[in-house]
N, C-alpha and C positions, 0 to 999 in steps of 0.2 A: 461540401463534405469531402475530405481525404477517404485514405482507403484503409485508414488506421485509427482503430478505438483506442485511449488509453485511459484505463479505467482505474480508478481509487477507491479498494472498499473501504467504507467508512462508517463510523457509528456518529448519530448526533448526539453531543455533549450530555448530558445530562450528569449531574452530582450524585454518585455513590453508584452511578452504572458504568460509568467510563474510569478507562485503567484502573482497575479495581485493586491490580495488585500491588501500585505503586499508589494507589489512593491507603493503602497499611500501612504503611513506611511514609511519603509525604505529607498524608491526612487527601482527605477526596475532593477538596474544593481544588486546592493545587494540582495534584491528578488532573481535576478536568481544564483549567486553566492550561496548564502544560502540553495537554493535546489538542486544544485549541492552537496553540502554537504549532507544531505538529500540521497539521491542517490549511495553515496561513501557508507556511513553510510551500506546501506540495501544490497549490493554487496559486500562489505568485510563479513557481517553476514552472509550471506545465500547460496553465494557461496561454494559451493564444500562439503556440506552435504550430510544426505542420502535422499535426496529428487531431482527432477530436478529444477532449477530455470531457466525461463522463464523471461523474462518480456516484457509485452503487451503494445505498447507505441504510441504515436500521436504526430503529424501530421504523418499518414503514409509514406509522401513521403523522411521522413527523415533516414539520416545513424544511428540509432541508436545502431547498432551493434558496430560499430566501437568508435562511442562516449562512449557508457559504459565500454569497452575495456580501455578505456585510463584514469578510473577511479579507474580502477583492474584490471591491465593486469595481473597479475598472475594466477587469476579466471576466464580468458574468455573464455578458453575451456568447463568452466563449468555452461556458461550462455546460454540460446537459446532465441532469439527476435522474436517476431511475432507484427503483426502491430494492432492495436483495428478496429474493422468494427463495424458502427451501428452509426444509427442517434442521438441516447444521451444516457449517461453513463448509465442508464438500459439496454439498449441494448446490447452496446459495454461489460458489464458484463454476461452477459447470454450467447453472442459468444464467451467470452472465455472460460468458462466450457462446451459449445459444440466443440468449435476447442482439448479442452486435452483430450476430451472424445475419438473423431476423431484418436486420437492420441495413443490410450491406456490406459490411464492413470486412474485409479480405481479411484484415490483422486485425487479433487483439492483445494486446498486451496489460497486466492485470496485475495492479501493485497494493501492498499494504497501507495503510497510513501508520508505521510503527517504527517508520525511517524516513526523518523527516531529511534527512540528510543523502535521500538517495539522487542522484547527478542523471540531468539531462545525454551524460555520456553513456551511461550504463543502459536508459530507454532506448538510446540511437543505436548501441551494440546488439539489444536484446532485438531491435526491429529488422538489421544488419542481418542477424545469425537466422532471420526466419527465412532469409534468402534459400537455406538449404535444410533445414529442420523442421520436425512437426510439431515440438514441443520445446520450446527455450527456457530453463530453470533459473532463476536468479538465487540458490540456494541463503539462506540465511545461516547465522555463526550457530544459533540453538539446534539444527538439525531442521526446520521447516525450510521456508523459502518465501522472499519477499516478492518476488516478482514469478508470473509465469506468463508464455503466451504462444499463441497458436492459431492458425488459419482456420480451423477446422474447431466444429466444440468437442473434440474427442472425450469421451469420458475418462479420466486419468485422476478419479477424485473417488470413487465410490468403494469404498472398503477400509479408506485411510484413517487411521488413526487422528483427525488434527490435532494439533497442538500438544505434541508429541516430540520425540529428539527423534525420529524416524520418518516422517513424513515426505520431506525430499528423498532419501532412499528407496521408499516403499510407493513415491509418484513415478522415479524412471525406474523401477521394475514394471509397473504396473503399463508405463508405455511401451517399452520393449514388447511385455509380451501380446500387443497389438501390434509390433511392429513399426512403431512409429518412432521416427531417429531424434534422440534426444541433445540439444546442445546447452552448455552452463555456462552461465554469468559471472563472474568475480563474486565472491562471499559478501557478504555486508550484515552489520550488526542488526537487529530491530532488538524495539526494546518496550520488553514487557515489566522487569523487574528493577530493583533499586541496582545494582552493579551494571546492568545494564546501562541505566542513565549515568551514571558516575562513567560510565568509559564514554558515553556520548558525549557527556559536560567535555572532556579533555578534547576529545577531540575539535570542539567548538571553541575550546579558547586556543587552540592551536590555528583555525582558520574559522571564525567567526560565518563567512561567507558561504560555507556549507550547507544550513540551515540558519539565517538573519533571527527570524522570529523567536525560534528559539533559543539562541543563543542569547536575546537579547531576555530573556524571562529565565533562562539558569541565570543568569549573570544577577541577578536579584535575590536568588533562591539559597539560602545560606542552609548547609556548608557546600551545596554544588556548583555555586557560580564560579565565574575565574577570580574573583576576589576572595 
């Protein structure tokens, strides 16, 4: 075991519950296809580093172990599942930096599945910056934040708005006034809506390598593929 959690919340697939908002504009079978890709994407990456990979996933009653196995079985020795607890994603984020704490685990570092495109660079930064910080923000372009992480499970979730264009603001206020020193990440896109994917698609056909999986399922998806 390292001294470093690196945790992916995740929801399992299901049709007409996953990305619901681009399941409007794509239709919901593609929706959930698309974040299955998504999914591949962040499990080829982060598997079998020097860090552990977790990933924290919902509806708890689901096999999620198994289902991500057969996205990377080569990597599933190197993945450990645990289910999200808590009545809304504040919550369910602040249990899972108490369950790695629980666990041992000095760092954790705590990403969305909504950026499939997020870079082994940007986790090595985020893990870097906790050398002097209590709380590391990887803010996102909407105003939330794809990535957060911290030594400690300090509570820096309970009153926030989520999924809100406020929430990274209203997390480093809410650390400051704990007094806990807060450092940021480079911006990056996640993407919940149709313009969202349409600025992902471009940047995938400009470097393919960013996200494979899915670049290689826009690239089918007419009018967002590179064709």
């Amino acid at each position: 075991m390292s001294n470093t959690a690196l945790v992916v919340m995740a929801r399992y697939p299901e049709i007409g519950k996953t990305k619901t908002r681009l399941g409007r504009t794509l239709g919901n079978d593609r929706a959930t296809t698309l974040y299955q890709a998504f999914l591949t994407d962040l499990a080829h990456r982060f598997a079998g580093q020097a860090y552990d990979l977790h990933w924290a996933y919902t509806p708890s009653e689901a096999n999620f172990r198994a289902f991500i196995a057969t996205l990377a079985s080569p990597y599933a020795q190197h993945m450990t599942c645990f289910p999200q607890q808590g009545a809304d994603l504040g919550a369910r984020l602040h249990r899972v930096f108490i369950e790695t704490h629980k666990r041992g685990f000095e760092r954790t570092i705590v990403i969305g599945s909504d950026s499939p495109h997020i870079s082994l660079t940007i986790v090595a930064n985020a893990c870097k910056a906790l050398d002097e910080a209590d709380v590391v923000l990887g803010p996102a372009e909407d105003g939330g934040y794809y990535l957060i992480a911290m030594h400690q499970p300090h509570d820096v979730f309970t009153g926030i708005p989520m999924s809100t264009s406020v929430v990274s603001q209203m997390t480093i206020e809410l650390a400051h006034r704990q007094e806990l020193l807060v450092r940021l990440l480079q911006p990056l896109l996640d993407v919940d809506e149709l313009p969202d994917l349409l600025r992902l698609a471009e940047l995938l056909q400009e470097d393919p390598t960013l996200a494979p999986a899915t670049a290689t399922h826009l690239s089918f998806v007419h009018p967002l593929g590179a064709r």
